[in-house]
Each structure stands twice: as structure tokens, then as C-alpha cells.
N, C-alpha and C positions, 0 to 999 in steps of 0.2 A: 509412479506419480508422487511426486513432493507437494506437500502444502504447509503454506508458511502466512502469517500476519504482518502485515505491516502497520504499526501506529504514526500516523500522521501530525504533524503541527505546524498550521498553517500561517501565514502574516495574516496582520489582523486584517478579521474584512473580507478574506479570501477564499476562507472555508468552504462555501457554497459553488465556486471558481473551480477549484479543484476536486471535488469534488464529482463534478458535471465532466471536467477531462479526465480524472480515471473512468467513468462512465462510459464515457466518448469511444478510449481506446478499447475497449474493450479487452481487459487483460487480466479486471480483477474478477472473480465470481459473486462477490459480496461485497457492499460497502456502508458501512455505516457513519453516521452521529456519536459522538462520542461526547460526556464531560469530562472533566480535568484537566492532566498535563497536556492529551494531545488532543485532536479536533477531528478526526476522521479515524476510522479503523477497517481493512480493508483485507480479505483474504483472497490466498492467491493459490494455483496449482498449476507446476511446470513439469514437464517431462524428467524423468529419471535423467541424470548426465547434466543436466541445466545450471549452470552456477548461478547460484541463487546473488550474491553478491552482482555478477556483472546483470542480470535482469533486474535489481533494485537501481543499482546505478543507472542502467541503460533508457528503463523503463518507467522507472516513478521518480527520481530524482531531476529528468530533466521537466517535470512537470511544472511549470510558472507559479510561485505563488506558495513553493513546499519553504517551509524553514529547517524543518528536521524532522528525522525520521526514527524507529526505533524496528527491529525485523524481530518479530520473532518466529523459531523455527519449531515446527512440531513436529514429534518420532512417534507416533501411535495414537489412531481412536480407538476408545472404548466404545 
């Protein structure tokens, strides 16, 4: 199992929008509110072999409403 973050930044206005469709899909495990540069922060867990790249693209980018995106990828919990 992979698990990775996505930071989100929404058009204005939208935040709540998208929000409710990562929601929807059901894809992310966690989503939150965020302040700062981005507006949403979202963890996610894909099968080993999953290219994380084509599930961002495929997955949360065609989401209405994203302006940009930031992944981050993580190698180990303590």
C-alpha cells in the first residue's frame, strides 16, 4: 500500500465545491481545510504497482474547480 498527500488550491469560491467531489468519489481517506498557499489537503492510499502520477491526473485533476495541485509522496510511519 502507497500513501501520498495531495495539497489542493482551489478557484476562488470553490473550495467547498471540491471538496464535497473528492468526498463524493470516494477515493481520498481524509480530507481536510487548510490555511495558506493551498485550500484543501487530502490523503490518499493506492495499491502497490498504482502510478501515483496517472491516479492524480486521472483522479483529482479532472476534479472542476482544482487550480493546482502539489503531491506529496510518503516512504515510512513512525
Amino acid at each position: 500500500m502507497q500513501t501520498f498527500f495531495v495539497e489542493i488550491k482551489c478557484a476562488l469560491g470553490r473550495t467547498y465545491e471540491v471538496a464535497s467531489a473528492l468526498a463524493e468519489a470516494e477515493i481520498a481517506s481524509e480530507i481536510y481545510s487548510t490555511a495558506g498557499t493551498f485550500d484543501v489537503l487530502a490523503k490518499f492510499h493506492v495499491d502497490d504497482g498504482v502510478d501515483i502520477g496517472h491516479f492524480v491526473g486521472d483522479k483529482i485533476h479532472k476534479i472542476p474547480g482544482i487550480a493546482d495541485t502539489r503531491t506529496l509522496i510518503t516512504f515510512k510511519a513512525f
